[in-house]
N, C-alpha and C positions, 0 to 999 in steps of 0.2 A: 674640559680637555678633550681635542679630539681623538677621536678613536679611527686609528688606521685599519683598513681592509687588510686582510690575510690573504696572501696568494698561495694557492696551494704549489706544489713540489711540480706538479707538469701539466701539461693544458689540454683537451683535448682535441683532435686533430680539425676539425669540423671551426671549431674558436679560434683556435691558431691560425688557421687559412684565412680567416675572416679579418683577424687582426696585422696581418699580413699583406692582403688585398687592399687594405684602408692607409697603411702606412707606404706603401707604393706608390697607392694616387699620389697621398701626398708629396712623398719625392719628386713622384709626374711632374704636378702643378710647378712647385718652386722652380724644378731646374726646366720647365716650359717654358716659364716668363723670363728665362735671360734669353734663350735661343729662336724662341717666337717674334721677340721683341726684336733681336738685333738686328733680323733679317728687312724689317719693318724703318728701322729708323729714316734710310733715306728718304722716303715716303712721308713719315712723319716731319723731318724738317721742312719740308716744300710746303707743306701745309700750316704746321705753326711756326716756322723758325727755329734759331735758336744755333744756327749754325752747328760744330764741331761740338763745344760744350756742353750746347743742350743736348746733343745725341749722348756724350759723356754722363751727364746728370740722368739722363732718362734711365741710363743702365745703374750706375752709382747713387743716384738715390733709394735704389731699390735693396742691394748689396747692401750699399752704409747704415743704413736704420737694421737692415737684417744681423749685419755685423754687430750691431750696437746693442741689441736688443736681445742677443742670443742668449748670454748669461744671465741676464732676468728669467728668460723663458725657462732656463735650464732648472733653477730656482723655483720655479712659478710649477714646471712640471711635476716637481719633485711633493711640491708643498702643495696642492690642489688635488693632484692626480694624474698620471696622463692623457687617461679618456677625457677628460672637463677639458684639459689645456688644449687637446688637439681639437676638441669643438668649439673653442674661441678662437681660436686660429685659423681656422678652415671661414669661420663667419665671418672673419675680420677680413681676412683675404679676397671672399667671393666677393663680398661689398666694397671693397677698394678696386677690383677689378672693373665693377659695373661703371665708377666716377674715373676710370683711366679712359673707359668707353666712351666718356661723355666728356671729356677735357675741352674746353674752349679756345685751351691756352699753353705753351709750353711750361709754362710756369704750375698752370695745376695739373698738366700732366704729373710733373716731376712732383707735385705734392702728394696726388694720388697712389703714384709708385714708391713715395716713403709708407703710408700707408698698407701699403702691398706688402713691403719689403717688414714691415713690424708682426701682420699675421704669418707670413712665412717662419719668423724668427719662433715665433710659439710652436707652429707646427712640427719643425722640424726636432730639434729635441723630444717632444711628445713621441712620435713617432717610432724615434729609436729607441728610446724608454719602454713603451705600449713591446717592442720585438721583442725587447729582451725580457719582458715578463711572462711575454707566450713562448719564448724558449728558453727556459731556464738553461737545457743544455748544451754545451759550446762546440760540437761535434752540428748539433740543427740548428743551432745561432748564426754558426757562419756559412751553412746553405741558406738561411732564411734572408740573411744580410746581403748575399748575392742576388736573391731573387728580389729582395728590397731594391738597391742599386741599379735593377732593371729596369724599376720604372724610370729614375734619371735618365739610362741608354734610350729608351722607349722615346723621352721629351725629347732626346735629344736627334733622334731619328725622324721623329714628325717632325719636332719643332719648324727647324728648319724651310722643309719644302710646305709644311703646312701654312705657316708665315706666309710666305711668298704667295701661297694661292690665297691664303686668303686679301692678302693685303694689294693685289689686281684689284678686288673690289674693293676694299675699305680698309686701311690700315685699322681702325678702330675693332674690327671683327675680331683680331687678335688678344682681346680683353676680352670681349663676348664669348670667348670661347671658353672659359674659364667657368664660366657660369654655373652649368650643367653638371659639369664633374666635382665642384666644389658641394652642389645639394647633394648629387651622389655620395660623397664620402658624409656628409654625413649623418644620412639615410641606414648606411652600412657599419655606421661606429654604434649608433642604438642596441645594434647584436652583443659589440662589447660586452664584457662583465665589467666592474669597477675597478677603478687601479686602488692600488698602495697610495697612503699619504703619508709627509716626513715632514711634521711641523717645524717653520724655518722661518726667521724672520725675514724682509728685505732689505739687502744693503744699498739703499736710496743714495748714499753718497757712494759708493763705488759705479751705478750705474750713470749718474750725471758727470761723473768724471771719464769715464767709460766715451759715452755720446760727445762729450767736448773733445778727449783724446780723438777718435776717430773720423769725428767731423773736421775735426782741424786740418788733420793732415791729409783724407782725403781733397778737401778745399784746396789746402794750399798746394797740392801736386796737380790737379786738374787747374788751378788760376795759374799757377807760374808756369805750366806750359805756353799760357796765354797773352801776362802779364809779363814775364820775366820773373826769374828766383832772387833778384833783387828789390822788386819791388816791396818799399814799406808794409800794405796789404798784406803779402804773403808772407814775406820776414816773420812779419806779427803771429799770424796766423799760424804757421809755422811751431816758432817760441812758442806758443800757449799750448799746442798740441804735446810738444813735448814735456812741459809741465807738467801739463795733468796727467800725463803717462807715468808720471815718476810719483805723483800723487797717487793716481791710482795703484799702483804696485805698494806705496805708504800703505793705506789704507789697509788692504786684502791680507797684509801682513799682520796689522793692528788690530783688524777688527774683530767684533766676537762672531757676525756671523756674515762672512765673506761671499762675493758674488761668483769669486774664481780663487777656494780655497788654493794656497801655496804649494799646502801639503799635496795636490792633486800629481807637483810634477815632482815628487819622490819617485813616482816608478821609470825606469828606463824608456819603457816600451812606449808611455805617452808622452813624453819628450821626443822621440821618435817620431810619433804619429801626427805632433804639431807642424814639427818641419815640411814632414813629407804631405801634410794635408793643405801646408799655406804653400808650397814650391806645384803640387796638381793646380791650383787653382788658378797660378799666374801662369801657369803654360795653359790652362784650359778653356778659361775665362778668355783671356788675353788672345789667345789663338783668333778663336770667333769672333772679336770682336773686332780684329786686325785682318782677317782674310775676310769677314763677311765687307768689312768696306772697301777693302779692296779689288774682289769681286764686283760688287754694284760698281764703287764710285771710280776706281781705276780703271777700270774692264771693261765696263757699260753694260756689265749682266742686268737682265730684269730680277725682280727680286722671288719670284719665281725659280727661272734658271738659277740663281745664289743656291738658293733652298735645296734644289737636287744636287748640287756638288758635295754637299753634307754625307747623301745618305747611303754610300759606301763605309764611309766612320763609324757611323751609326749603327751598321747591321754587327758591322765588328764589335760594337764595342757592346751590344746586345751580348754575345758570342762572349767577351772576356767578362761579362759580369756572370754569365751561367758557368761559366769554367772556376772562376775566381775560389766560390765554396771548395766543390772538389779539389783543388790544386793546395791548399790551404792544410784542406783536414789531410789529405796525406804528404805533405814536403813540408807544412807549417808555413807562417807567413813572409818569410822570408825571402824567399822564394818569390812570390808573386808580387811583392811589393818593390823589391830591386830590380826584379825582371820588368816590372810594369812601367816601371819611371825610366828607366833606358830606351825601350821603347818610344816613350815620345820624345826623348832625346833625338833620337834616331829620323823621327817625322819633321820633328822643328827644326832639325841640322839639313834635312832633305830641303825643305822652305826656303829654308836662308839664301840656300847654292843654286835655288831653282827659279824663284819667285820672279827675278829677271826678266824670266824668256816668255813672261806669261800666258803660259799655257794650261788651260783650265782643267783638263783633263790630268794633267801633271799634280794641280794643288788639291786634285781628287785623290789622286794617291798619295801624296805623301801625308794628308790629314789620317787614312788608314790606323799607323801604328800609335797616332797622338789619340785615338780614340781607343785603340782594343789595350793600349797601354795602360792609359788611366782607368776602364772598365776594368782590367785587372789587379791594379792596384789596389785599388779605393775600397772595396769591401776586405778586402787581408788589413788593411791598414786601419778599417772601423773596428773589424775584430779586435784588435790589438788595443785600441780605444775602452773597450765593453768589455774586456778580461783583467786590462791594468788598473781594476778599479772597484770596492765595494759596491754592491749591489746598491745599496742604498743612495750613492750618486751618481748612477746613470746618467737620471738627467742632467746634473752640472758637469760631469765628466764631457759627455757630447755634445752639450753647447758648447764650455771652451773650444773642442778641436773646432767645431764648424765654424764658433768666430775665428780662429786663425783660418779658417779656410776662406772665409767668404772676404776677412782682410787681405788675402790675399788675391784674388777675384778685384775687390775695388781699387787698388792700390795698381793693380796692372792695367786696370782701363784707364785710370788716371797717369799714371805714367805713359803707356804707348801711346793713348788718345794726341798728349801733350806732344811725343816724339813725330804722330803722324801729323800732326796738323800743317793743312796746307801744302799745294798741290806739288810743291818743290823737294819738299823736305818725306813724303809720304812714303816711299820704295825706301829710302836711307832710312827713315827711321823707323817703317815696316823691320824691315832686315835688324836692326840694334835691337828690336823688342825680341822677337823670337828669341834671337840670339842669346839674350840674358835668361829667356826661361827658357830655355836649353841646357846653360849653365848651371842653374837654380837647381831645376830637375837632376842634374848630374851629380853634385852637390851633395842631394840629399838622398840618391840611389845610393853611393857611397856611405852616406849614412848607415840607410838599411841594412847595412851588412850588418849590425849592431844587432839585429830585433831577433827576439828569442823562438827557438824552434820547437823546442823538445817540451816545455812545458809553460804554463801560463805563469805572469808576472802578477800578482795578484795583491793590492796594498789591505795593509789591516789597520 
């Protein structure tokens, strides 16, 4: 039988910072390779093809496997460790990186980036698992979570313009760059102590159903934008996604040891946090991946110039993830998560009325509160994640939210992709995507008014 490690009651400060700094990169890395990449794509299709879709796959194959894979990981962290799991993860990643660097083809590009998108999925739950063991308490949990979420503001500050410079010379350098920091972290997780283990079995059928549900229906919303939503093909494809969705929910019900225990969404506060974590995603995801083409492909920006239009969001949104802790521990998370999601209400509704006159300087500012918005969201809203839940499922607790998050993520580059394709249709159906995660956002700010103040929700 094995024998779980003992965490002791608090960490000390010198470990903490360490385990802290490693779980940042990490965040770095992940949310690098969406905003690195997007800036990157026009580039990349002139050189392998692959038109609309393939730019589509290249960001959603990376999401989809991430999405698919989260709940395993969640699982795998729990039952392993999270120090083990974040260093399969970081391995798995840096070496899918290097074969995205060396693609021949749009085709193993996009095989590469599922590769990519499977070590991210280990990563990240590890990660948030590893925080909340080096701070057990939730007054430094939720400064630590803020300062976590900096690394994503950080990816998403360079991302960008870094993209762009690097990809003047080589779009490929955009993977290479991943390299370094991938041995770095973990160089700096060896400091580590050992995590907690929770022996669990795999629920093998809940994850192949898991991969079939989310493959399907990404597929089928990226082809029938292409194909038509009639088409046999997607029909089909369509149909079986929904199947196994309802299978899968059988199962997790049924089974003895669940990939996405049911019981998870007993507590309010993560019912809460799924919404509000899949409604960020399509406004944030969706956002970049809709103004970076529109920028290059509409505009004629270099991608370059694309990349500094960014990096006024970025500084802000650096800004709402340092504020986010503070704001938190005294008003509670309420507060910052309703406030945070209005916000990019406010930027995406700016887009919509603006995008028109195309004036680059204009889509500089209204990106502004879509960034310091969801920077102040997102960590009150992990909070809330890591409180409404026994210690002992961390890790499946923060997989689920992130699969809702990142299905949300694929499911709007699939959609918008579909709504922009083609030079006719691309401003109308620019404007119709914002427009809906605007909505979305509004939605589930409204929500938030729900999420508790005064004390933690905590399931037993």
């Amino acid at each position: 039988m094995k024998t779980s490690v003992t965490i002791p009651a608090s960490r000390s400060a010198p470990h903490a910072r360490t385990v802290l700094a490693v779980g940042s990169l990490g965040f770095f890395l992940i949310t690098l390779d969406i905003s690195i990449v997007n800036v990157a794509l026009p580039n990349i299709t002139r050189e392998l093809g692959g038109g609309t879709a393939g730019q589509q796959w290249t960001i959603d194959g990376y999401t989809l496997v991430f999405a698919s894979l989260l709940l395993f990981a969640g699982n795998l962290a729990d039952r392993v460790g999270a120090k083990k799991a974040l260093v399969l993860g970081i391995v798995a990643f840096t070496l899918a990186s290097a074969a995205c660097a060396a693609a021949p083809s749009i085709g193993m590009l996009v095989a590469a980036r599922c590769v990519q998108g499977a070590g991210a999925a280990v990563m990240l739950p590890a990660s948030m698992a590893l925080i909340r063991e080096a701070f057990p308490d939730t007054g430094r949990r939720t400064r630590a979570l803020g300062v976590w979420a900096v690394g994503g503001a950080v990816a998403a500050l360079v991302g960008q313009p870094l993209g762009g410079l690097l990809t003047t010379v080589d779009w490929r350098l955009v993977f290479i760059v991943n390299l370094p920091v991938g041995a770095g972290m973990v160089l700096f997780l060896l400091a580590a102590a050992p995590s907690p283990t929770r022996p669990a079995r795999f629920d093998w059928a809940g994850q192949v159903l898991a991969i079939v549900a989310l493959s399907g229906l990404v597929y089928g919303l990226i082809e029938g934008g292409h194909l038509g939503f009639t088409s046999p093909v997607v029909v089909t494809t369509l149909v079986v996604a929904a199947v196994a969705m309802v299978a899968f929910v059988v199962v997790q019900a049924r089974g003895d040891h669940p990939m996405m225990p049911l019981a998870l969404f007993g507590s309010k506060g993560f019912r809460i946090a799924l919404s509000a974590g899949f409604a960020f995603m399509v406004g944030n995801y969706g956002n970049v991946f809709a103004t970076s083409l529109f920028l290059q492909q509409y505009l004629g920006l270099s991608a370059l110039h694309a990349g500094l239009v960014y990096i006024p969001s970025a500084v802000f949104a650096i800004a709402g993830n340092l504020a986010s802790g503070p704001v938190t521990n005294r008003f509670g998370p309420r507060l910052p998560v309703v406030a945070g999601q209005l916000a990019m209400v406010a930027g995406l509704v700016a887009l919509v009325a603006t995008v028109h006159l195309r004036s680059v300087p204009l889509v500089a500012v209204c990106l502004i509160p879509i960034g310091a918005g969801g920077s102040l969201a997102m960590p009150a809203v992990t909070g809330v994640v890591l409180s409404g839940v026994a210690p002992g499922l961390a890790g499946t607790a923060s997989a689920v939210f992130n699969t809702f998050r990142q299905v949300g993520g694929a499911v709007a580059i699939a959609v918008f992709g579909s709504l922009m394709a083609g030079s006719a249709t691309f401003l109308p159906g620019m404007r119709t995507s914002l427009a809906v995660a605007a909505g979305l956002l509004f939605g589930t700010a409204l929500i938030g008014l729900r999420v508790q103040t005064t004390r933690e929700e905590v399931m037993t």
